[in-house]
VEXDREN-884669 format. One record per residue (C-alpha): residue in one letter; x, y, z. Coordinates in steps of 0.001 Angstrom, whole numbers, plus 500000, padded with zeros to 6 digits. Example, Ala and Ser with C-alpha at 12.3 -4.5 7.8 and 13.67 -1.06 7.14 Angstrom:
BEGIN
A512300495500507800/S513670498940507140/
This chain:
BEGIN
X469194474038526964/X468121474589523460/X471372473795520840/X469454477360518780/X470407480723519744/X467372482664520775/X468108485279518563/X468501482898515589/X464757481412516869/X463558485355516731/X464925485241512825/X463474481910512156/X459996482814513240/X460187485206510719/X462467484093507270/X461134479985507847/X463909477756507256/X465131480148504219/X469116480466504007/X470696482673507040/X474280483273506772/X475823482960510922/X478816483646512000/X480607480632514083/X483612479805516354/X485296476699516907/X487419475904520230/X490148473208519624/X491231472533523099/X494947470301523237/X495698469011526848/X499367467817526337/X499154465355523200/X495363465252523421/X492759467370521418/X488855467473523208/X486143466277521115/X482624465758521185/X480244463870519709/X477020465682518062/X474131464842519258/X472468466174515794/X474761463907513460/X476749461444515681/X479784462460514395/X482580463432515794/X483974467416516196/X485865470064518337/X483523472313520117/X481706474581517965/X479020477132518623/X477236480852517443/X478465483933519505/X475667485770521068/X475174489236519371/X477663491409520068/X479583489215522119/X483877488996521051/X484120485487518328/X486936484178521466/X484516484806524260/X482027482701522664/X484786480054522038/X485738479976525509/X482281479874526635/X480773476884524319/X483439475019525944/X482680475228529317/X478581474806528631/X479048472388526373/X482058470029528443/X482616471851531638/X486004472774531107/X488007475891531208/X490258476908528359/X492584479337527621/X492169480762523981/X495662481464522614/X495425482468518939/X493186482648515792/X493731479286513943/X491556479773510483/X488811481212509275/X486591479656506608/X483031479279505197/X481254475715506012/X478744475004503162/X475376475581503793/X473717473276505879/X470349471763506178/X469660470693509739/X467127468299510830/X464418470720511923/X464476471620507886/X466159475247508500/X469586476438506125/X472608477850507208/X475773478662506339/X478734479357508844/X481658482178508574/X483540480081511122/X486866481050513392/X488220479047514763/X491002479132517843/X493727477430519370/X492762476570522720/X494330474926526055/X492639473220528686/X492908475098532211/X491175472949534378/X487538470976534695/X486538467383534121/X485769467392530466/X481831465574530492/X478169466145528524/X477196469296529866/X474079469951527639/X472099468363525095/X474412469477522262/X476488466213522548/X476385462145523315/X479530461872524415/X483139464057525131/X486366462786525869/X490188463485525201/X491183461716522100/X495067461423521019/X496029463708518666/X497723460363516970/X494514458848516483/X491460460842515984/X488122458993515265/X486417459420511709/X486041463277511047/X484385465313508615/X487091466886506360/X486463470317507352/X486541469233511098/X490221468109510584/X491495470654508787/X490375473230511873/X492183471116514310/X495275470731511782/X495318474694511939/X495045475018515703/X497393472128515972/X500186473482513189/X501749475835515586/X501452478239512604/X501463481764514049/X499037483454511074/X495691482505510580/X495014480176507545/X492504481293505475/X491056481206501575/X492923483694499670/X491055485919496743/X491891483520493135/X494856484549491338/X496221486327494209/X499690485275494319/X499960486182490107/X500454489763491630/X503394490363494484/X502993493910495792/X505691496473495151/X508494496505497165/X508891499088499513/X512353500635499501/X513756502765502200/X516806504933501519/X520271504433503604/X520211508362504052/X517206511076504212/X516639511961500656/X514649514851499420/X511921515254496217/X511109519440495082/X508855520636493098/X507995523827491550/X505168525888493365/X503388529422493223/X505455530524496524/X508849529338495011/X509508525644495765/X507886522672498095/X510204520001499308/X509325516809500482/X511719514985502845/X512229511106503050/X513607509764506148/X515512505922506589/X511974505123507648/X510603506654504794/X508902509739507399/X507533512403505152/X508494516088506422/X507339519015503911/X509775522084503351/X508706525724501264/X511344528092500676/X511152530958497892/X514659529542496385/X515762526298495766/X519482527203497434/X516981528791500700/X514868525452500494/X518037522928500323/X520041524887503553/X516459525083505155/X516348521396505336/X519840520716506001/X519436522615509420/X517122519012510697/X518267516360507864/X521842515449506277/X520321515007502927/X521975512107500264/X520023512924496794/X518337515830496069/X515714514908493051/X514030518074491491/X511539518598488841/X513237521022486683/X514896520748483286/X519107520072484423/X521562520180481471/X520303522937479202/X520736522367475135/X522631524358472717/X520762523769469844/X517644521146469366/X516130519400471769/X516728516681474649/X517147513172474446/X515825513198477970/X512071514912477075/X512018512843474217/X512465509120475772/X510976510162478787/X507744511278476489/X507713507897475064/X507152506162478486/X504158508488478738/X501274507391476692/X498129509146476633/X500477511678479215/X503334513084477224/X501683516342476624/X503038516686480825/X506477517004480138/X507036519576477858/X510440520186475639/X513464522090477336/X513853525033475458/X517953526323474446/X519817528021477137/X520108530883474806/X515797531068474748/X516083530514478497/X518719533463479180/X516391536200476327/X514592538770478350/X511213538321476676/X508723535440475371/X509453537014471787/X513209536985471898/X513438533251473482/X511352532158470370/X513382533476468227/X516356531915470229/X515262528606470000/X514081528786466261/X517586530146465214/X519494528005467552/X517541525025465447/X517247525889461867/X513756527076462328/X512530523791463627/X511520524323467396/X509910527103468476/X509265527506472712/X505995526936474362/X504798529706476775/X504578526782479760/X508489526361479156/X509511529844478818/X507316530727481787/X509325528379483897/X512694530028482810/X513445531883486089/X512983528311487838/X515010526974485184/X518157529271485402/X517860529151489263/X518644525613489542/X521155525571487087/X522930528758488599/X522773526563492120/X523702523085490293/X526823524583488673/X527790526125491834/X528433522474493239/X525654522259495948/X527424519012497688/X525025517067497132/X523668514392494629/X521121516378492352/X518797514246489801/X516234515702487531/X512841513798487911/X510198513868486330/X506729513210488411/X504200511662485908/X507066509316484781/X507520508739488394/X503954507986488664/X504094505583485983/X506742503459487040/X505040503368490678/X501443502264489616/X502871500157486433/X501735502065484028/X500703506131483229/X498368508186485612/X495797509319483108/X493830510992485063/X494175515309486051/X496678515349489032/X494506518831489552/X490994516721490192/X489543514670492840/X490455511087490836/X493881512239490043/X494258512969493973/X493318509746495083/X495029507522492396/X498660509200493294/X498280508839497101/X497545505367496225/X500564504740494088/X502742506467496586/X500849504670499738/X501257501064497860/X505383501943497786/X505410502607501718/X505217506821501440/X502324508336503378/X501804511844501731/X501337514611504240/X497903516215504147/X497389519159502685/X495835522707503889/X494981525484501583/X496846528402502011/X500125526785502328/X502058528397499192/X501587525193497293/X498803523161495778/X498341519720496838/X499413518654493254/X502467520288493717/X502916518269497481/X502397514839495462/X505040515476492864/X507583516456495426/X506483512814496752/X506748510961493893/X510294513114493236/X511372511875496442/X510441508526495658/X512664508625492648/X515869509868494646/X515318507121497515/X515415504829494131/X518639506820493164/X520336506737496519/X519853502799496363/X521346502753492969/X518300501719491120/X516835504286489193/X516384504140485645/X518057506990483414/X516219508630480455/X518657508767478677/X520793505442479717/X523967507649478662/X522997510910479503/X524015513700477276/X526393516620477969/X525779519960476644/X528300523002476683/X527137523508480176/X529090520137480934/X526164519074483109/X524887515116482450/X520992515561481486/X518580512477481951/X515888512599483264/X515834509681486589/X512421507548487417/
């Protein structure tokens, strides 16, 4: 039997003895405190069995069948050991190769271990206390099949451990993010297992007692302005602003409750430029929000009975990927990136269909809200303010991330 694949002979006929890149499989059979060896017949040294899977044929397979054509023996392949790349090779006939070798943890079933083909000189059961002179890379796949280890070693990427991953926090109680959409508001729900479960409602009182009828909800985090100003603006906008470079312009300033409470665009400006000294007028984004505004506050100061936090989602964002989401939560890039940042924290956001009340910008920021109050239920949310302040209203405004 030839010790070449035919299908590597097909390759050679046509690439010479130019580099091929193969996969390979090593079987390192233990009978009780004995490890099966054999010696090459191409280098006289000695190795565990080793071999090329056929195309298309399952890395173990292969393992389990070089042993029996190459010692006659029967194995039982238990578990991937290691996987590694063998430096290119040069064999005798002149052709190059290198080897993506796996290689498994094997025990012997039954069979008189013996030269089966012309692959090997010799085979026999060596103790595992005294193996014969080895190549280095030889040993180290029967340390890894030997170490009892239940992962597979293997070369991690350079500088890999510089970065741990986020950890993935899961709240005690369900916990739910809203946000702001053209149908009223979109609610996200987190379960203990961190289950998403989306929730539209034209109120935010309708959307709260919608999902209290399936979830006993701990923190409620909502993207709205909470704690409305008397006269200037918010230390909340402004030191939650300053986390947002190149993405302030997203979180724009709360105007004065009496702005809020005028009955036109024209009388909240002048509001808010009387209420400070002519220094602040009101954007046309923040008065157009006012009706949102003033409904959360009406429900807030009615004492909901639950734990209410105002979030906001770019900050959120941030704190998830490490630093600020620069690009348009509205555009294909901006998509991806935040399902990324929440994915890498353990949230799977729901897919979204068109013609569900709510764009799929407005889903994610419910996310990343909700992310935020499973930080708040575990008592590890940051405040913007640390202190927050307390306006006539007597309601404590920070903004939580």
């Amino acid at each position: 039997m030839s010790p070449i694949p035919d299908f590597v002979v097909e390759v050679r006929r046509k690439i010479g003895h130019d580099p091929l890149w193969l996969p390979g499989v090593t079987a390192v059979v233990r009978r009780g405190d004995q490890v099966l060896l054999v010696e090459r017949a191409d280098n006289g040294r000695w190795a565990p069995v080793t071999g090329i899977p056929d195309p298309g044929e399952e890395p173990a397979v292969a393992a389990a069948r070089e042993a029996l054509e190459e010692t006659g023996v029967r194995i039982r392949v238990d578990r991937l050991a290691s996987t590694g790349v063998h430096g290119e090779i040069v064999h005798a006939n002149g052709d190059r190769a290198t080897y993506l070798d796996l290689t498994f943890a094997c025990t012997w079933v039954e069979g008189e271990a013996h030269v089966a083909d012309d692959e090997s000189t010799q085979v026999r059961w060596w103790p595992i206390s005294s193996l014969p002179p080895m190549e280095d890379v030889m040993r180290a796949r029967i340390d890894a099949a030997l170490s009892g280890e239940r992962e597979a070693r293997y070369v991690a990427p350079a500088g890999q451990d510089d970065h741990e991953p986020p950890p993935v926090l899961a709240p005690p109680a369900p916990v739910l993010g809203v946000d702001a959409c053209p149908s009223g508001w979109v609610g996200v729900v987190l379960d203990t297992d961190l289950r998403a479960s989306v929730f539209v409602a034209p109120t935010i009182a309708g959307l709260v007692d919608l999902v209290r009828e399936s979830h006993d909800v701990a923190v409620v985090g909502i993207d709205i302005p909470i704690g409305l100003p008397d006269s200037g603006g918010r230390l909340a906008d402004a030191e939650a602003r300053r986390e947002l470079v190149g993405k302030s312009s997203s979180l724009f300033s709360t105007p004065v409750r009496a702005a809020l409470e005028a009955a036109t665009y024209e009388e909240g400006r002048a509001a808010n430029l009387a209420a400070t000294e002519g220094r602040t007028s009101v954007s046309a984004q923040a008065y157009a929000l006012r009706e949102k505004v003033l409904q959360v506050d009406a429900w807030v100061r009615a004492e909901p009975g639950v734990a209410v936090v105002e979030v906001h989602p770019e900050l959120s964002f941030a704190r998830m990927a490490g630093h600020p989401l620069l690009e348009r939560k509205k555009d294909a890039d901006g998509v991806r990136v935040r399902r990324e940042a929440l994915a890498a924290h353990g949230i799977v956001a729901p897919p979204w269909f068109r013609g569900s009340g709510f764009g799929e910008d407005d889903l994610l920021d419910a996310c990343a809200v909700a992310w935020t109050a499973v930080r708040h239920s575990l008592g590890v949310s940051e405040s913007f303010p640390a202190t927050p302040e307390v306006f006539s209203d007597g309601i404590p405004a920070a903004i939580r991330a």
